[in-house]
SERO-4910 file (N, C-alpha, C, O; in steps of 0.05 Angstrom, whole numbers):
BEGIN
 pado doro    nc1    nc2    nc3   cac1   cac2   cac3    cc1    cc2    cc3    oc1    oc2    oc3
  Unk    A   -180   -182    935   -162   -192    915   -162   -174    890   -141   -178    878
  Unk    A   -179   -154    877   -186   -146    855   -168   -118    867   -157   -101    853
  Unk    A   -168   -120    890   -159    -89    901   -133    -87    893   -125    -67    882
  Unk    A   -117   -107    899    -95   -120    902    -76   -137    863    -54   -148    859
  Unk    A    -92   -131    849    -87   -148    827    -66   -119    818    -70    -96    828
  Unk    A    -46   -127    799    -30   -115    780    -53   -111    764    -73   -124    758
  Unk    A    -38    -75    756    -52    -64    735    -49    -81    704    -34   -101    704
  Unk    A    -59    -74    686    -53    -80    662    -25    -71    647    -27    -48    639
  Unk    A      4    -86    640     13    -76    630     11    -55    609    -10    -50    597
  Unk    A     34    -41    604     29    -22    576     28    -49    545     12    -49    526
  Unk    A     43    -61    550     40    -87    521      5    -95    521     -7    -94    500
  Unk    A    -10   -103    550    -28   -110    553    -62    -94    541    -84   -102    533
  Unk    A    -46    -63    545    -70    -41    539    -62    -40    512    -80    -32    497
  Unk    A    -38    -45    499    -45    -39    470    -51    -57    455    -59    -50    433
  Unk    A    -50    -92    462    -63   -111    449    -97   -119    449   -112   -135    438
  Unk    A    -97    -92    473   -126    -92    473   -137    -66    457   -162    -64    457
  Unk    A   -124    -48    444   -126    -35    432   -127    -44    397   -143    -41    379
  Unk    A   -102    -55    399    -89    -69    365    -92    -97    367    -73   -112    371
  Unk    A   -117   -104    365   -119   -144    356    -99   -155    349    -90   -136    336
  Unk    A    -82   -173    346    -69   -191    340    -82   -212    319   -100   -228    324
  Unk    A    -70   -207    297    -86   -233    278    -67   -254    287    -44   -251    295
  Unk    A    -90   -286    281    -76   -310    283    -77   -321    267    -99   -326    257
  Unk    A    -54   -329    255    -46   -348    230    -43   -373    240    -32   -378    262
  Unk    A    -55   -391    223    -50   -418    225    -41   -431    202    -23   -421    188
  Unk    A    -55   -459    193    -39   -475    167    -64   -494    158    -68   -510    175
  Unk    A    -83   -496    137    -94   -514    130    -79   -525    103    -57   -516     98
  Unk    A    -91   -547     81    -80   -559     72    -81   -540     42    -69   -549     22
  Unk    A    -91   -522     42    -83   -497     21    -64   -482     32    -67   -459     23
  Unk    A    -43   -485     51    -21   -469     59    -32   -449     82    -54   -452     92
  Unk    A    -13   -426     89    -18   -408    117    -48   -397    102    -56   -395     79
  Unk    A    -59   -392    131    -89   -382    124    -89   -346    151    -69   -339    162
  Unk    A   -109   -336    153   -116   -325    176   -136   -340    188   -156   -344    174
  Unk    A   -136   -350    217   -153   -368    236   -177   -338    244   -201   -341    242
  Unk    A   -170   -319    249   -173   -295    266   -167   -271    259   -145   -262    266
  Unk    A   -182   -256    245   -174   -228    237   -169   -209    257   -188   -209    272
  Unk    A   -150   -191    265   -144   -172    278   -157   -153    265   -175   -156    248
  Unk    A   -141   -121    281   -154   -102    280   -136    -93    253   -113   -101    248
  Unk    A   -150    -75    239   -154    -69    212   -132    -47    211   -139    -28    224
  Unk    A   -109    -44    199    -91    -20    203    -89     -7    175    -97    -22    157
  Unk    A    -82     14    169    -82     35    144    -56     45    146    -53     57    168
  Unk    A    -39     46    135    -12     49    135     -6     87    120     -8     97     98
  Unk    A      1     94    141      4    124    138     31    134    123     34    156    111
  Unk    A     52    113    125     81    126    122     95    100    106    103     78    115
  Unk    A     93    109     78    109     88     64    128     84     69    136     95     89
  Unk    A    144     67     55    178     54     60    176     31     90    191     27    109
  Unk    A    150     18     82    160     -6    106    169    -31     95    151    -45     86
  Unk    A    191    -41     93    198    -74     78    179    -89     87    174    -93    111
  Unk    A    166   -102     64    147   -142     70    168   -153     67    184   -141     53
  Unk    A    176   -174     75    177   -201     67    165   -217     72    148   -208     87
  Unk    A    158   -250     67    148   -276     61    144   -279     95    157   -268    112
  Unk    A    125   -295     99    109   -303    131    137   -322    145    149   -319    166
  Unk    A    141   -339    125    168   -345    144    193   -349    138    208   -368    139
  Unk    A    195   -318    130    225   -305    139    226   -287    159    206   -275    166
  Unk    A    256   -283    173    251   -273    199    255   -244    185    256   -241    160
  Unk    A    257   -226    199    263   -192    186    282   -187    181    303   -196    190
  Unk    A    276   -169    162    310   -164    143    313   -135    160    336   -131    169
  Unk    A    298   -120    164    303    -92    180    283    -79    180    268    -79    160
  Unk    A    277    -63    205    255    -50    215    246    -22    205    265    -11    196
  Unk    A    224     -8    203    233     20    200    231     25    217    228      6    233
  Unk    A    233     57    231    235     63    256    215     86    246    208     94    224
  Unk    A    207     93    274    188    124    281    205    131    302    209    115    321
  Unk    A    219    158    300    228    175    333    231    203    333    250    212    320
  Unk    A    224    212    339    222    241    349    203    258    323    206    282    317
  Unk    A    185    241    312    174    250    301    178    249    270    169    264    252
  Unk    A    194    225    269    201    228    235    208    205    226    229    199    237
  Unk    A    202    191    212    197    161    200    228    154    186    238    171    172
  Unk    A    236    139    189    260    124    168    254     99    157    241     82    168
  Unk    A    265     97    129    245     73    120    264     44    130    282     48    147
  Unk    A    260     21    121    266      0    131    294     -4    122    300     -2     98
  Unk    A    313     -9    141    327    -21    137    338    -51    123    324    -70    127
  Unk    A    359    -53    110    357    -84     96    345    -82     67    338   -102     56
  Unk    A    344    -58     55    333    -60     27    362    -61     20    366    -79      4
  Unk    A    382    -48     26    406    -60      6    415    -88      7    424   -101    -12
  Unk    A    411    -99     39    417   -134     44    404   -148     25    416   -167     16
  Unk    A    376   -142     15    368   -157      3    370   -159    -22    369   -180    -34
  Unk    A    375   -130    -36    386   -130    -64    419   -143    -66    433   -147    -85
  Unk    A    421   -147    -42    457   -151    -53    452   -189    -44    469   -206    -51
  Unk    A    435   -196    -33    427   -229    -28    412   -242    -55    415   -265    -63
  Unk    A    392   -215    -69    388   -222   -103    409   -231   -118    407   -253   -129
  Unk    A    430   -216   -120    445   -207   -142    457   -225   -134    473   -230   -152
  Unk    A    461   -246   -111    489   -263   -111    469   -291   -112    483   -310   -116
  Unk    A    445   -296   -110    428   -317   -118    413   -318   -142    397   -336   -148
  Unk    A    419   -302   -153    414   -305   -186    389   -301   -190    373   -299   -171
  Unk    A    384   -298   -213    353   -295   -221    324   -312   -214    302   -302   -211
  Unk    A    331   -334   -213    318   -354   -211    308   -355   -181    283   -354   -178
  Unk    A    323   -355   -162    317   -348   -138    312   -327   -127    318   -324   -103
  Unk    A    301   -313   -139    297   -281   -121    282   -280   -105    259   -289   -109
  Unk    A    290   -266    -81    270   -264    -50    249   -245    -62    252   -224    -75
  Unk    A    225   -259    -55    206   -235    -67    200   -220    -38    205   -232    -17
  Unk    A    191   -193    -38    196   -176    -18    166   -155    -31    158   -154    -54
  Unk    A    157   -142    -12    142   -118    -19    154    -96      1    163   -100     23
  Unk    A    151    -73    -13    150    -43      5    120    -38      8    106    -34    -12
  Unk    A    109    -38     35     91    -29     40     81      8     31     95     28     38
  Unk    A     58     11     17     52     43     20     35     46     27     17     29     30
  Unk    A     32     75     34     17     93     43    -17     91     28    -27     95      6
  Unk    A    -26     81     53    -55     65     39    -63     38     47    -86     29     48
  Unk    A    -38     23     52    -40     -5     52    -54    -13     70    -56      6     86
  Unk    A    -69    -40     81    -87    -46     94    -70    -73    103    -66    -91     87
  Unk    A    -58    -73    136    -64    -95    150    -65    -94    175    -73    -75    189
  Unk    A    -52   -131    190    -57   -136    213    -40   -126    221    -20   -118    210
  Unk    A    -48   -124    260    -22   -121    279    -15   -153    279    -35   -167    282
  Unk    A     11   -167    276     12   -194    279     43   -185    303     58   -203    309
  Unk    A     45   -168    310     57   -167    351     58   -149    351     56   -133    332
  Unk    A     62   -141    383     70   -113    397     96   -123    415     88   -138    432
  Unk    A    127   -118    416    131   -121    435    141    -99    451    157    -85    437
  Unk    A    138    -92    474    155    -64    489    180    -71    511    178    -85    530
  Unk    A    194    -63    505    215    -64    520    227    -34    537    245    -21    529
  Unk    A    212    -30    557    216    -12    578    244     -2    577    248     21    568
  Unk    A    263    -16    584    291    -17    582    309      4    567    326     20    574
  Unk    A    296     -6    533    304     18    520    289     30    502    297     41    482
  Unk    A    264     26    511    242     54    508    230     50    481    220     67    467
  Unk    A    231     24    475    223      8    443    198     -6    449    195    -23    466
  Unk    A    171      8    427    155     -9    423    162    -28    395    165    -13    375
  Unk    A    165    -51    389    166    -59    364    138    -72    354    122    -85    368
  Unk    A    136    -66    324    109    -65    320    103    -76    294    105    -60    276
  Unk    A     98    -99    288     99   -121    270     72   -126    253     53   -132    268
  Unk    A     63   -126    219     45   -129    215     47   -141    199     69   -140    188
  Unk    A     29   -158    189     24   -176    157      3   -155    143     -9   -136    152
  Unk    A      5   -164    122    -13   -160    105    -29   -187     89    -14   -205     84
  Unk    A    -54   -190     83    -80   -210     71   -100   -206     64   -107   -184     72
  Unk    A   -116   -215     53   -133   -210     39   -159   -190     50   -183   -195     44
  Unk    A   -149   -157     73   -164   -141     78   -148   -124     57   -150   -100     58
  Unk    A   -132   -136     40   -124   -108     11   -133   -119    -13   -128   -111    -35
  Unk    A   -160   -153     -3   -164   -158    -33   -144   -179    -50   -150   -190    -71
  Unk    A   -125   -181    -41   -114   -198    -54   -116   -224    -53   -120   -235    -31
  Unk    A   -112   -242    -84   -127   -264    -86   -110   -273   -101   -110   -264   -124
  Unk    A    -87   -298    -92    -89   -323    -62    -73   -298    -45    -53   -288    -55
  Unk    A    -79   -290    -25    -74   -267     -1    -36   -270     -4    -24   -289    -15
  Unk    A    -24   -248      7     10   -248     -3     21   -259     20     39   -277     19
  Unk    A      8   -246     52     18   -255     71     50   -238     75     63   -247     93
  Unk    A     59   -220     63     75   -208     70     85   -192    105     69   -175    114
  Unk    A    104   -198    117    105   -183    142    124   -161    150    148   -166    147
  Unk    A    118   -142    159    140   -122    163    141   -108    190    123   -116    205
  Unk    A    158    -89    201    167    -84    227    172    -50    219    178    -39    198
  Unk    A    166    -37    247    165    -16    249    176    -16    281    166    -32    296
  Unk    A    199      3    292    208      7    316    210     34    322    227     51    317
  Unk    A    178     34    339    172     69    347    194     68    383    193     56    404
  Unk    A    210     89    371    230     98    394    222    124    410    215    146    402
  Unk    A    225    112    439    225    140    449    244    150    472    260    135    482
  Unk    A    242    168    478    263    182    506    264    157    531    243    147    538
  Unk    A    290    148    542    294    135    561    269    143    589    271    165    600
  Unk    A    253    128    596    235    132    617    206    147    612    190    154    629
  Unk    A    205    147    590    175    163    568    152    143    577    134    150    592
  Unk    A    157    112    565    141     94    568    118     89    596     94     87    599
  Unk    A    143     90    613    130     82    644    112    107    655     92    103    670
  Unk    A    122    131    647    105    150    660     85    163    638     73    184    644
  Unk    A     82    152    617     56    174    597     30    150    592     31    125    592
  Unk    A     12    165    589    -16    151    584    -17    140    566    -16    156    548
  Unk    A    -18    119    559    -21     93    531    -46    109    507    -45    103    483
  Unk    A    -59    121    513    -70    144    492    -49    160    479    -55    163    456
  Unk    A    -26    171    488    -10    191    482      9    164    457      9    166    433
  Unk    A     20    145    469     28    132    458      9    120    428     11    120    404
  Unk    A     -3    112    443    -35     99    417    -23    133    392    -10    129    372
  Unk    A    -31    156    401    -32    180    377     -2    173    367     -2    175    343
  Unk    A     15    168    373     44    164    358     42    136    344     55    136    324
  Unk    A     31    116    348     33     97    334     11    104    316     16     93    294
  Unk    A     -5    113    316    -21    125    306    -15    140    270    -29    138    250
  Unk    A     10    153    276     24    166    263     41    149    228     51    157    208
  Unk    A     34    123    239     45    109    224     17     81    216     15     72    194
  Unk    A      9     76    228    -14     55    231    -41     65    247    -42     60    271
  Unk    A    -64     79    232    -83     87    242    -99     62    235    -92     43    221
  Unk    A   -130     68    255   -141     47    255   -162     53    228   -172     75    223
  Unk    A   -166     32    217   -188     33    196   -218     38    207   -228     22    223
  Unk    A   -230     59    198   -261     69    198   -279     64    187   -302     72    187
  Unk    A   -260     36    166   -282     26    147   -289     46    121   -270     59    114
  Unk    A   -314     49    106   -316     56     89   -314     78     95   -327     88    113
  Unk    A   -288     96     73   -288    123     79   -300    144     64   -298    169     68
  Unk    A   -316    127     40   -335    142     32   -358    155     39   -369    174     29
  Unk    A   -367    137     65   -386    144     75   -396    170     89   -405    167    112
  Unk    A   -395    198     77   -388    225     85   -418    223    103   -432    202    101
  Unk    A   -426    243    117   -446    258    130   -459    271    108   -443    275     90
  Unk    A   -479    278    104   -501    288     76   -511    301     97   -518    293    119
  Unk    A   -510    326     88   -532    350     94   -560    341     92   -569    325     75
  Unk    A   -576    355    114   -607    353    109   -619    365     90   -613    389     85
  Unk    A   -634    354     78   -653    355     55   -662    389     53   -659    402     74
  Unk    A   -671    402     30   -684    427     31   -665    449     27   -643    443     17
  Unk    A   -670    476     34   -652    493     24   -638    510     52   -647    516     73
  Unk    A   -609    513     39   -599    523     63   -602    541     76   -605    561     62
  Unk    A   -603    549    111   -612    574    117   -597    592    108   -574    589    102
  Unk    A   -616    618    105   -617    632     98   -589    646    112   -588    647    137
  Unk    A   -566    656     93   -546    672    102   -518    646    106   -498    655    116
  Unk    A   -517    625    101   -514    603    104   -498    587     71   -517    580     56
  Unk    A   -476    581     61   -465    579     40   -469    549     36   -460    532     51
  Unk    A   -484    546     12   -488    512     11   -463    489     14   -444    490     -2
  Unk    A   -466    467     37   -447    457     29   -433    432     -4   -439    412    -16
  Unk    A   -415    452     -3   -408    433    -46   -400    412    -32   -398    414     -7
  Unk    A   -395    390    -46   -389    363    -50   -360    367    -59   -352    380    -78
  Unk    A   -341    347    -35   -311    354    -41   -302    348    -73   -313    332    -88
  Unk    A   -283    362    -79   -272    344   -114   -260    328   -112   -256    320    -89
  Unk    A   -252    316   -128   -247    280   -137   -230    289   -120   -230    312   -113
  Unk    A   -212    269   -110   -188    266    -97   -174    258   -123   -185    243   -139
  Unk    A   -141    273   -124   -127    263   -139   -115    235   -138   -114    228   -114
  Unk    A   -107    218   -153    -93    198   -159    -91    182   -144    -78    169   -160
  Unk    A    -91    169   -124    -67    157   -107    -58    135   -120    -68    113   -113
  Unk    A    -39    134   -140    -30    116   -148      4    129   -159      7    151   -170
  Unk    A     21    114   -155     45    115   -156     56    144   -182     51    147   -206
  Unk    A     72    162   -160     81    190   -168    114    188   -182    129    168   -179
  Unk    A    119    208   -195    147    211   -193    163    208   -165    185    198   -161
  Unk    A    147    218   -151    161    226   -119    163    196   -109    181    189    -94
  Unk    A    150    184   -115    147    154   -106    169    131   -109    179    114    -95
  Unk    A    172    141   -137    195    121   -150    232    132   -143    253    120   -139
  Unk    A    222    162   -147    253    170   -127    254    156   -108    273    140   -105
  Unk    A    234    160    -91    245    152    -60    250    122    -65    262    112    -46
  Unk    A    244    106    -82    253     77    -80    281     75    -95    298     57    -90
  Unk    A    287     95   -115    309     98   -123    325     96    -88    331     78    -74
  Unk    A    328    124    -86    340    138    -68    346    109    -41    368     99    -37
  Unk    A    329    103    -32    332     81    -12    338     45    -32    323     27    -28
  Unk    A    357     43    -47    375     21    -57    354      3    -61    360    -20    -52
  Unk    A    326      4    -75    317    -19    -85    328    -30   -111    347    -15   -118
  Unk    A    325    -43   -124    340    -56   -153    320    -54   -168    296    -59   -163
  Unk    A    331    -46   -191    307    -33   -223    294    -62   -220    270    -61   -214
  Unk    A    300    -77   -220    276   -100   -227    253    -98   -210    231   -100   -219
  Unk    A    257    -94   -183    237    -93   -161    215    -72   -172    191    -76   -176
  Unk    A    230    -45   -178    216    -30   -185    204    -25   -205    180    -21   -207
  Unk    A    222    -25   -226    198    -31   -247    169    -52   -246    149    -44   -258
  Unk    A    169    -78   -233    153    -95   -228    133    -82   -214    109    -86   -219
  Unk    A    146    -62   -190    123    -42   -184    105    -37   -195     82    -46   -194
  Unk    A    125    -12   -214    106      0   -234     85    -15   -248     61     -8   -249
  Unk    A     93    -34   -259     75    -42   -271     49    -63   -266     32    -75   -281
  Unk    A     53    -61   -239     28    -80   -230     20    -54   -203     13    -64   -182
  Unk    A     20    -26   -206     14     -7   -200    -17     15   -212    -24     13   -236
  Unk    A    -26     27   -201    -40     48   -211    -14     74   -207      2     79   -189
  Unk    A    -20     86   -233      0    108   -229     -9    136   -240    -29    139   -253
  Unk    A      5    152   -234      9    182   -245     33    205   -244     43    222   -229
  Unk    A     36    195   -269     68    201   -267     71    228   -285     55    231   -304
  Unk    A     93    250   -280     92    262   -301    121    265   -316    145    270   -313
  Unk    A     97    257   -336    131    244   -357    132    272   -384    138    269   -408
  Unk    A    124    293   -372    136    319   -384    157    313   -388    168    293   -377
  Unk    A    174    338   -413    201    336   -420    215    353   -382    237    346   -372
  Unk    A    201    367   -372    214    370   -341    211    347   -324    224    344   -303
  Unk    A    196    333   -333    188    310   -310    209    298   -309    224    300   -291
  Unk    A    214    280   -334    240    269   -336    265    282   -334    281    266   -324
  Unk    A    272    295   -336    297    308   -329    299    308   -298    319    298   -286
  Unk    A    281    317   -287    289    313   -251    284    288   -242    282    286   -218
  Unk    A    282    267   -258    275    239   -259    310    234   -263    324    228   -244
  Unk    A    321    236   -288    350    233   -288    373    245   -259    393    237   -247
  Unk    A    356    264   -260    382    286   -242    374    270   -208    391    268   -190
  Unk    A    350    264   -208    355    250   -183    359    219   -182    351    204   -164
  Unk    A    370    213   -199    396    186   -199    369    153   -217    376    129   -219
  Unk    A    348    163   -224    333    142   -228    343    133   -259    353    150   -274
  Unk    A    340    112   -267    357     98   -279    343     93   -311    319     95   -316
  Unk    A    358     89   -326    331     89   -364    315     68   -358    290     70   -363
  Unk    A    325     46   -349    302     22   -351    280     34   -337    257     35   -347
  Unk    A    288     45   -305    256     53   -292    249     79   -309    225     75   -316
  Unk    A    255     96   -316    245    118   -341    228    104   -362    206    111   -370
  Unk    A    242     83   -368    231     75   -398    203     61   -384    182     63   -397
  Unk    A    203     47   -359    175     26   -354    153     56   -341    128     54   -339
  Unk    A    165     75   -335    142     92   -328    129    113   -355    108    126   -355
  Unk    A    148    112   -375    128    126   -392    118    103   -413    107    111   -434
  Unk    A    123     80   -409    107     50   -422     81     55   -406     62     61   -420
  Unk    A     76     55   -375     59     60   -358     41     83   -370     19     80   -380
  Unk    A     56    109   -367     34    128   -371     20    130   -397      2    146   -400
***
């Protein structure tokens, strides 16, 4: 019988790869029952929305090059006609961010893994946002069925690596002095910034978010912005707007 059993689907090897967190409901609202596997988000521009709304639009990964999520103009133009009071709150996921796989689905057919995550309180946040967003890694008609789920794993990879945990935790040289002929190893330099760039706020320009979203960004952001008299000018010339000018040098 064991001889005889169906292999493991491809959906099957990557849920055994990427945990699935499970959400449930206690009487403080949605909770996580079950933490999945830990994801690090490589390629900004993924849309959150709220745990239960369905998706406004996916980003995609294909041939090697990320597009951000679709539905950021649906949703600014569903603001603007529900007024202030009601605004869909939404996050753009970035580069950094920490969550779950909450699905995988593959569809052989037309060569689509779709690939679904929340975000909760593995970014720290406190009461957790629960935000969920979609990513649709595309590939060549008949790719799926014939390549090794490793090859696939390094492309999803590309966009959602798996967390290593503390990444401070470097390797330390042994004690004593280095051999002889042998250049000591230095201790890397700070890492710059990672907190919200000029380059950052274009691209949210550039992809139709609404000054309010963004500015709100900014300011519940870590940033580093350069608000030189050149800074700003290629800040204007690439279409970004005075209100977001004016909240990033309030920021810096």
């Amino acid at each position: 019988m064991a001889q005889n059993a169906a292999p493991p689907s491809l959906a099957e090897q990557l849920k055994a790869q990427y945990m699935l967190v499970k959400m449930g409901r206690d009487a403080g609202g949605l909770v996580v029952t079950q933490p999945g596997t830990v994801l690090v988000i490589q390629k900004g521009g993924i849309l959150g929305v709220p745990y239960n709304y369905t998706s406004v639009g996916a980003a995609k990964y294909q041939d090697g090059l990320f597009h951000p999520s679709t539905g950021l103009k649906w949703l600014e133009t569903l603001n603007q006609m529900s007024g202030s009071s009601t605004q869909i709150e939404s996050h753009l996921f970035q580069t950094g961010d920490k969550v779950y796989p909450l699905k995988i689905d593959v569809n052989l057919t037309s060569a689509k893994i779709s690939f679904g995550v929340v975000c909760d309180s593995c970014n720290g946040t406190n009461p957790p946002t629960f935000y969920k967003g979609e990513v649709n890694f595309q590939f060549a008609k008949g790719y799926l069925e014939k390549t090794d789920v490793s090859q696939i794993e390094d492309t999803i990879g590309q966009v959602f690596a798996l967390d290593n945990g503390n990444n401070e935790q470097q390797a330390q040289a042994p004690a004593g002095p280095p051999d002889q002929g042998q250049v000591p190893a230095q201790a890397a330099p700070p890492s710059a910034s990672a907190g919200l760039t000029n380059d950052d706020v274009i691209k949210l320009v550039q992809n139709k978010l609404p000054d309010s979203i963004i500015t709100k960004k900014i300011k519940n952001s870590a940033c580093s912005f350069n608000t030189s008299a050149d800074g700003l000018v290629k800040l204007k010339q690439a279409g970004v707007r005075k209100a977001v000018i004016e909240a990033m040098v309030d920021k810096q």
